[in-house]
N, C-alpha and C positions, 0 to 999 in steps of 0.2 A: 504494500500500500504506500502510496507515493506520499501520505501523509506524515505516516512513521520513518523513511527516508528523511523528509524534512527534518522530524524531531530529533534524529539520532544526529545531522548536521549540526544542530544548536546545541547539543550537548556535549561534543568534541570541540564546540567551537571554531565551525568551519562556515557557518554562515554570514558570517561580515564578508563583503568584497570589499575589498581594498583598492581603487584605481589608481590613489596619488596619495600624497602628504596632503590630509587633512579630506581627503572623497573617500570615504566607508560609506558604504549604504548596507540594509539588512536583508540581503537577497533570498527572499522566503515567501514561498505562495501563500497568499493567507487562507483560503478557505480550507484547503487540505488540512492545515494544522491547525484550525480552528475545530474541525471535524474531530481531530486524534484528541484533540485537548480536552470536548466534551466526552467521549469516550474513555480515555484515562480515569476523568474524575468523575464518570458513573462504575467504574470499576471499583474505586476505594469506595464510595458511595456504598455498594453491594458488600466489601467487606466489613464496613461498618456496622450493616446492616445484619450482621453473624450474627451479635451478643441478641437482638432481638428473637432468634431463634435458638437459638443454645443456651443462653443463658437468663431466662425466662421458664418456669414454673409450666408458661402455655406459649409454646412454641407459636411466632407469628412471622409466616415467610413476608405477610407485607411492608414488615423493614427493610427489606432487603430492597424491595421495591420502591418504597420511600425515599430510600439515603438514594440510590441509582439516581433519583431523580430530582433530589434536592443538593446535592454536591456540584452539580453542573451549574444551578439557576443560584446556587450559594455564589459563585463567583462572579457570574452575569449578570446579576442585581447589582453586585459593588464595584462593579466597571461602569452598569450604567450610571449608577451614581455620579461617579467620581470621575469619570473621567472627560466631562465635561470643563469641569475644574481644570482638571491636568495641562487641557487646548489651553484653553484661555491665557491660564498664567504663566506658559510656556510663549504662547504668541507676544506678552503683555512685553517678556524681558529680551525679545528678540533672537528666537532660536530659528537655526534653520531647518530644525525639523517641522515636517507639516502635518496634516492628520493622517495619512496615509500613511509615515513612516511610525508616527504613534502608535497606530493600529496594528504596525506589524510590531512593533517594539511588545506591546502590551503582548501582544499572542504567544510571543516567543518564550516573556517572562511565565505569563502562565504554562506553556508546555514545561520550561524546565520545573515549576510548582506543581502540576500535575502528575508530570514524571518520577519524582522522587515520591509524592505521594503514592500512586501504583507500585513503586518498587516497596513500599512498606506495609502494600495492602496485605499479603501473605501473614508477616507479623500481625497486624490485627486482627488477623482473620483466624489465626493460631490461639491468640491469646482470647478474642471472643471467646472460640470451642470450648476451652479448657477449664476457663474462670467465669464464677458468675459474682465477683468485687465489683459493680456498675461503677461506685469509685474512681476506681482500680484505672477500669476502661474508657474512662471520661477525662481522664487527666492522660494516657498515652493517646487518645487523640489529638487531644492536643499537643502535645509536645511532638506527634508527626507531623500538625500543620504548621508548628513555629518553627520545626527545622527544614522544611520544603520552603518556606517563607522566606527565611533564613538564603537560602541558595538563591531562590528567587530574587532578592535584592540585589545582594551582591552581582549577579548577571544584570541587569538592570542599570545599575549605576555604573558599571563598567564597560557598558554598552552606548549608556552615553556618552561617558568622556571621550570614546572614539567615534561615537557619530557625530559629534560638536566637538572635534579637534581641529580646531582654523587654519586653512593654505596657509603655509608658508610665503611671504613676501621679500623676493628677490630683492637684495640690499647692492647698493652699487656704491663704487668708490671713486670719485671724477679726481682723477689724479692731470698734471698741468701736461702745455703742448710736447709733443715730441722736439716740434723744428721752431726754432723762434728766429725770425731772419729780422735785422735790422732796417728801419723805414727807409735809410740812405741808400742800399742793397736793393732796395725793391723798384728805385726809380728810375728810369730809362735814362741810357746816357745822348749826348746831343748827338742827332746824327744816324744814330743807331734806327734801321728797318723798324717797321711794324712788328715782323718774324721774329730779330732778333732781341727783341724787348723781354726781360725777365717778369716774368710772372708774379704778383706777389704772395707772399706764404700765408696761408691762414693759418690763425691759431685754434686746434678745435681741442676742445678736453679730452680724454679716454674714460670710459666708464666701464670697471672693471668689478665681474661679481666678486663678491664677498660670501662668504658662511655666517648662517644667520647668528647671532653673538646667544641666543637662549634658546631653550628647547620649548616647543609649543605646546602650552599645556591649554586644557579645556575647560570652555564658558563657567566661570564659577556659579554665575547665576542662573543658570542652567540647571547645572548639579544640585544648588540652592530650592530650586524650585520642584524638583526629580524628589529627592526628600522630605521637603514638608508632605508630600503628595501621598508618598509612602505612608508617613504618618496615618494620612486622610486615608486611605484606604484601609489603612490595618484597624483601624478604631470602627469604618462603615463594616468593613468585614465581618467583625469581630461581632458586631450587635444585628448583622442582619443574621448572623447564623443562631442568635439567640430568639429572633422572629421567627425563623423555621424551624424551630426543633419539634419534638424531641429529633434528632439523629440516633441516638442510641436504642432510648428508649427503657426508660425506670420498671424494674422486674416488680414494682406495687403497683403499675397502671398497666392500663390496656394501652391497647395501638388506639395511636392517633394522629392525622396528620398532620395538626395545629394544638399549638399549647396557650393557654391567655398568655396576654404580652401583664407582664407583673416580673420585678427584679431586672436583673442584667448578667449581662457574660461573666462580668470580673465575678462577682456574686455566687454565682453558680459554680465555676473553678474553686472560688474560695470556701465553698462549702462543701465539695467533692474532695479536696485536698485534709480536710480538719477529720471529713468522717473517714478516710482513709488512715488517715494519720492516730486515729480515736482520740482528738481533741475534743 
């Protein structure tokens, strides 16, 4: 599938082209890898969706079905968010990326987010089987989305610096004439032909390249703005996945595919973490 081709590119680190100092573009179909990216995160989706069936009292394969289909709309909700924001204040500080390279930029951070998630889905899906600590399971999901998060960025901000790394501008050094002839030298003696008349000498400068004196680093305010963004995303993220839960799904309730909105994420981590902990 030409979509997973794409993704294994982004992960080696073969998808930047390079044309010159300072022209990288992110040469990457997007729909294909948008395609693999919902697929991945309906895969961990499905493994998250284990504990609902194993480790629950009454086995409910609708989790599985649930998380497949709220893992994908968990990210697509806080792109659409947020990434309106992203144009704007990327236009605001003068970047020259446009929406089109955003769009691949975002896809590509999510595949490599998506990717490491899948690659962890086995582990959750091991530990679902095995254990019924809801706890337990609710705190290692998370800490596989903070470390796929994690990758995620760091691709991301290092993707900037090289897409907003500015041409280099040829320096020149006008060093004086080669031939300097004397104004007396230049003026025709009495007598002397047309033909025989000396020419006079121009002075012209030379301009000779130089090596640029620094190494071209990348728009700080760029980067500036790439991070707060981050921020904004990780906090919309964070609270839209607390509007979709359950994900796991609490072995005292039944299935369901809406929870009232009452508390918040930090909340719920903190309160998973104490009873695990038996605080």
């Amino acid at each position: 599938m030409r979509g997973f081709r794409e993704l294994d590119r982004i992960l080696r680190g073969e998808a930047m082209q390079v044309r010159g100092p300072g022209q990288a573009i992110l040469d990457i179909p997007l729909l294909p890898l948008v395609s693999v990216n919902v697929l991945l995160a309906a895969v961990y989706g499905a493994c998250m969706g284990f504990f609902g069936v194993f480790g629950h009292s009454e086995p409910e394969v609708r989790f599985i079905v649930a998380d497949a289909v709220k893992v994908p709309l968990l990210f697509l909700l806080a792109l659409v968010v947020t990434f309106p924001s992203l144009y704007v204040f990327n236009a605001l500080v003068g970047s020259c990326l446009g929406m089109s390279d955003l769009a691949k930029l975002m896809a590509c951070a999510l595949g490599v987010l998506v990717a490491v998630l899948a690659a962890f889905g086995p582990i959750v899906a091991f530990f679902s089987v095995t254990t019924t600590s809801y706890p337990f399971i609710v705190l290692l999901n998370v800490t596989v989305f903070a470390l796929a998060a994690g990758f995620a960025i760091v691709f991301i901000l290092r993707t900037v610096d090289r897409l907003t790394l500015p041409a280099p501008v040829p320096l020149v050094e006008v060093l004086p004439p080669d031939v300097s002839v004397p104004l007396s030298a230049a003026l025709p003696e009495e007598g002397a032909s047309a033909g025989e008349r000396p020419v006079r000498a121009e002075r012209r400068a030379r301009a000779v390249p130089v090596s640029h004196p620094e190494e071209l680093q990348p728009d700080p305010k760029v980067r500036a703005v790439f991070r707060g963004w981050l921020v904004v995303f990780a906090i919309v993220g964070t609270q839209m996945s607390w509007v979709l839960r359950p994900f796991i799904g609490s072995p005292s309730a039944g299935f369901t595919w809406f929870r009232p909105r009452d508390g918040s994420f930090l909340e719920g981590v903190t309160k998973a973490l104490r009873t695990l902990l038996g605080a």
